[in-house]
C-alpha positions as CSV (number, residue, x, y, z in Angstrom):
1,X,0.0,0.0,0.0
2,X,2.9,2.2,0.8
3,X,3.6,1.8,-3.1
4,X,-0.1,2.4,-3.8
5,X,0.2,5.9,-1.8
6,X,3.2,6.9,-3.9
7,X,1.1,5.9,-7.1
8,X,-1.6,7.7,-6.0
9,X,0.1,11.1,-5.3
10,X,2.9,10.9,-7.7
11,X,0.8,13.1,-10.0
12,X,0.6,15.9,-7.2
13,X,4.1,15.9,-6.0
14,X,5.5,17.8,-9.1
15,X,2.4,20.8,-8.8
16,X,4.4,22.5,-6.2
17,X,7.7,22.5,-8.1
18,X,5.9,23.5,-11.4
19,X,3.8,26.2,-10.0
20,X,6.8,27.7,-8.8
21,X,9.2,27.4,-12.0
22,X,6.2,29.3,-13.9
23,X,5.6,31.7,-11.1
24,X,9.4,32.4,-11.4
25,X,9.2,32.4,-15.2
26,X,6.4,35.0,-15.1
27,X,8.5,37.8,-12.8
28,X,11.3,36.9,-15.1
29,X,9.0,38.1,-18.2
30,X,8.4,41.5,-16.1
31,X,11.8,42.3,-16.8
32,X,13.3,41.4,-13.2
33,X,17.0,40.0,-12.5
34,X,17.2,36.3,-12.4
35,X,18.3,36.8,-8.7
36,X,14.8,38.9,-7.5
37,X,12.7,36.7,-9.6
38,X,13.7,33.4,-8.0
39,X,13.3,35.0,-4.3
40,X,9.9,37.2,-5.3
41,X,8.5,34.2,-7.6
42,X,9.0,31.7,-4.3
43,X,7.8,33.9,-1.9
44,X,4.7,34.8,-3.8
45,X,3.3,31.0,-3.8
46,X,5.0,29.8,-0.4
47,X,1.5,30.1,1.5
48,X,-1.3,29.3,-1.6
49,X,1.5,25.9,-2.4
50,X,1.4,25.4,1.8
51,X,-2.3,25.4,2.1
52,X,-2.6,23.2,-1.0
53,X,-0.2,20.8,0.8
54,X,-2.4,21.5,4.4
55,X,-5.3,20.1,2.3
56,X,-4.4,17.1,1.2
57,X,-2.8,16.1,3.5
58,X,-6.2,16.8,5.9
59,X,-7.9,14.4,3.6
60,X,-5.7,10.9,4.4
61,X,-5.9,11.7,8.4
62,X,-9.4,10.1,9.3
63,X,-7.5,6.9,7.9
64,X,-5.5,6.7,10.9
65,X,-8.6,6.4,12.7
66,X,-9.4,2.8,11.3
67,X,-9.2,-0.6,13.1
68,X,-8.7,-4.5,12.0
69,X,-7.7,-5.1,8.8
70,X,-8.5,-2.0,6.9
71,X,-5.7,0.0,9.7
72,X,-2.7,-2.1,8.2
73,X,-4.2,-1.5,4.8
74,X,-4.7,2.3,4.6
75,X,-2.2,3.9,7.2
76,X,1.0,2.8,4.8
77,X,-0.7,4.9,1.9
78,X,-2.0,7.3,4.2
79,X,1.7,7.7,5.6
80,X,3.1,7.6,1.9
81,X,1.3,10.4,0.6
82,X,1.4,12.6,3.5
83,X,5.1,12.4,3.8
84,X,5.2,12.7,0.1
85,X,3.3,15.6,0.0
86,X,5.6,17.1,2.6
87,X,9.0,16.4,1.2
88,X,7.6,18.2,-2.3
89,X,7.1,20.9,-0.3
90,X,10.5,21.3,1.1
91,X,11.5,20.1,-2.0
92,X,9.9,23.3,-4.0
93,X,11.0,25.7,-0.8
94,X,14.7,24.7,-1.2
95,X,15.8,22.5,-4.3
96,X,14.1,24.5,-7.1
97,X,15.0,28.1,-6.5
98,X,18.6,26.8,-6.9
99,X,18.3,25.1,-9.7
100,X,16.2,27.6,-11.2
101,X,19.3,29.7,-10.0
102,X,21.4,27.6,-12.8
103,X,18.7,26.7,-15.5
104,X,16.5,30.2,-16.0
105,X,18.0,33.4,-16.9
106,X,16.9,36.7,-17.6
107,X,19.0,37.1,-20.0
108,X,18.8,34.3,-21.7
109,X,15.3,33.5,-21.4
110,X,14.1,37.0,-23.3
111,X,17.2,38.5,-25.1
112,X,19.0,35.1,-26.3
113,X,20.2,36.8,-29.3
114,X,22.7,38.9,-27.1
115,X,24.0,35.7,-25.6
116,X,24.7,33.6,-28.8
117,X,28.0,31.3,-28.8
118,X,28.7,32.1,-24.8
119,X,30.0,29.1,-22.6
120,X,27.2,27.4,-21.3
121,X,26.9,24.5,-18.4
122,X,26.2,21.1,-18.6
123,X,22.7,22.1,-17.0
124,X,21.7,25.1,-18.8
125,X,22.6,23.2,-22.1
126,X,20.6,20.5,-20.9
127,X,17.6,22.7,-20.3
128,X,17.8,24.7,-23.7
129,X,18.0,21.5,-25.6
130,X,14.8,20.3,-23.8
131,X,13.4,23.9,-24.9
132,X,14.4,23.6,-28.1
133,X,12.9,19.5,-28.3
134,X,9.8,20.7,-26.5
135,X,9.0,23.2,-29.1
136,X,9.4,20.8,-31.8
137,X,6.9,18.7,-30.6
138,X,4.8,21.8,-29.8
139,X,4.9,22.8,-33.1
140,X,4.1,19.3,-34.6
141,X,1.3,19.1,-32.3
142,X,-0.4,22.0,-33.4
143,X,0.1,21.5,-36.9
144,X,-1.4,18.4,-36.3
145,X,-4.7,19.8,-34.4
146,X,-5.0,22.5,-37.3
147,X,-5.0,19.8,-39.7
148,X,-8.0,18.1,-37.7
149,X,-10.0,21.0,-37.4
150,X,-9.4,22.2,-41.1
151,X,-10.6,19.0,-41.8
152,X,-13.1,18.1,-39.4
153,X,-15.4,15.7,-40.9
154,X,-12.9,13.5,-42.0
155,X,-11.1,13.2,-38.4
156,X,-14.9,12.6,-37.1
157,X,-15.3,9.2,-39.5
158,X,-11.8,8.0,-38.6
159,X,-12.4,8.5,-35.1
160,X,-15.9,6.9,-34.9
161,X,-14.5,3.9,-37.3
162,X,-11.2,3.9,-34.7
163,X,-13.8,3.3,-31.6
164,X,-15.7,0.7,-33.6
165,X,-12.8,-1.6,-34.3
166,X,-11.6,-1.4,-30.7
167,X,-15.1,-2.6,-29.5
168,X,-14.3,-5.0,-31.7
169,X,-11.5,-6.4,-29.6
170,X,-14.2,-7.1,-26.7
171,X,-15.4,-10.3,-28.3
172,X,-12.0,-11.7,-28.7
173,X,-10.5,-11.4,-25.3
174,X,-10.9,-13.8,-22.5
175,X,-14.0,-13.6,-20.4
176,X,-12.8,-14.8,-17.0
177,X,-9.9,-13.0,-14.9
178,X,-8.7,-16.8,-13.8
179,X,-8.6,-20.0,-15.6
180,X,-10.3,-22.9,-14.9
181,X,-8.9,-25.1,-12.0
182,X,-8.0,-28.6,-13.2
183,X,-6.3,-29.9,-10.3
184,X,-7.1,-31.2,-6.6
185,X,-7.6,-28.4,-4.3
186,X,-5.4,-28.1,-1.1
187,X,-6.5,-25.9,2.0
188,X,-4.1,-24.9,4.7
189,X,-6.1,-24.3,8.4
190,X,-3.8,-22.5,10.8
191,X,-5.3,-21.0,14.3
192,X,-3.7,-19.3,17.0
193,X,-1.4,-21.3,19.2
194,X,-2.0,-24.2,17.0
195,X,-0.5,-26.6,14.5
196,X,-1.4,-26.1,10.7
197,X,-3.5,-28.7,9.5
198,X,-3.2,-29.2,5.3
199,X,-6.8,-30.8,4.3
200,X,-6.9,-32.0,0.8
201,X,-10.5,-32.1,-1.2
202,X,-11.4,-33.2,-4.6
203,X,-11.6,-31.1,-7.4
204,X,-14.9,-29.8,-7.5
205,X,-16.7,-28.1,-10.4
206,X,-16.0,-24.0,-11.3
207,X,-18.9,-22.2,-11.1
């Protein structure tokens, strides 16, 4: 379950770090240094991004409240995603402003043709060769949507015959989740304080 948790939240741990990197990219866009708009673009979020956190993390405490079996079932992922949502936090407070201190530039961000052929780091060439691959696929993704939309009626029949043939596949899976049990069953009976009894019965017929 504690693997369940982490599935379950892994979607929400990277909000607080991308809420920040755009706040940060947005005071860089108002003309400020790189510097001001790291410390102004963290300390504008730092209490909406700790309520968020608050929140969700008030939601998985009534699980901590459980008894018998569901208790050792839920408190792992309850304990997973809190602490999760916690270290993303701290995470977004300390980790990101410094390397947003490496990877974003004013300068480089919104006057890159001033800054041509300069030395760069083995981050910030990193990150402008993601840019540069991210607008690529931008680009092909909205040439793509155009395309769709200039030709709308077209898209519609390919879609509607795309559903159809994966309908399709219904009648040519497997209808059971388990196969059919050919051999004798065995049943192991263990009680508290006591010895394990194996009991063997006869295959009887699936139902």
């Amino acid at each position: 379950m504690t693997l369940g948790g982490l599935a379950l939240a892994v979607g929400i741990l990277v909000d607080d770090a991308t809420v920040e990197i755009e706040n940060i990219n947005r005071n860089l866009a108002m003309g400020k240094e790189t510097v001001q708009a790291i410390l102004d673009g963290a300390q504008q979020i730092a209490v909406p991004a700790f309520v968020s956190t608050l929140c969700i993390c008030i939601v998985f405490l009534p699980m901590f409240f459980l008894s018998g079996v569901a208790k050792y079932l839920f408190v792992p992922l309850a304990e997973a995603v809190i602490f999760a949502m916690l270290a993303s936090y701290m995470w977004s407070r300390t980790i990101v402003p410094t390397m947003a201190m490496y990877l974003l530039s004013a300068e480089d961000e919104y006057q890159a043709d001033l800054h041509v052929g300069e030395t760069m780091g083995f981050f910030r060439r990193y990150q402008q060769s993601f840019e540069h691959s991210f607008e690529r696929l931008r680009g092909g993704y909205r040439r793509a949507l155009t395309s769709a939309l200039d030709h709308a009626w077209a898209f519609s029949v390919l879609f509607l015959a795309f559903c159809l043939l994966s309908g399709g596949l219904v009648f040519s899976w497997a209808a059971t989740f388990s196969p059919a049990w050919t051999q004798d069953k065995s049943a192991c009976i263990c009680g508290h304080g006591q010895a394990c009894v194996l009991k063997r019965r006869p295959n009887s017929p699936t139902r």
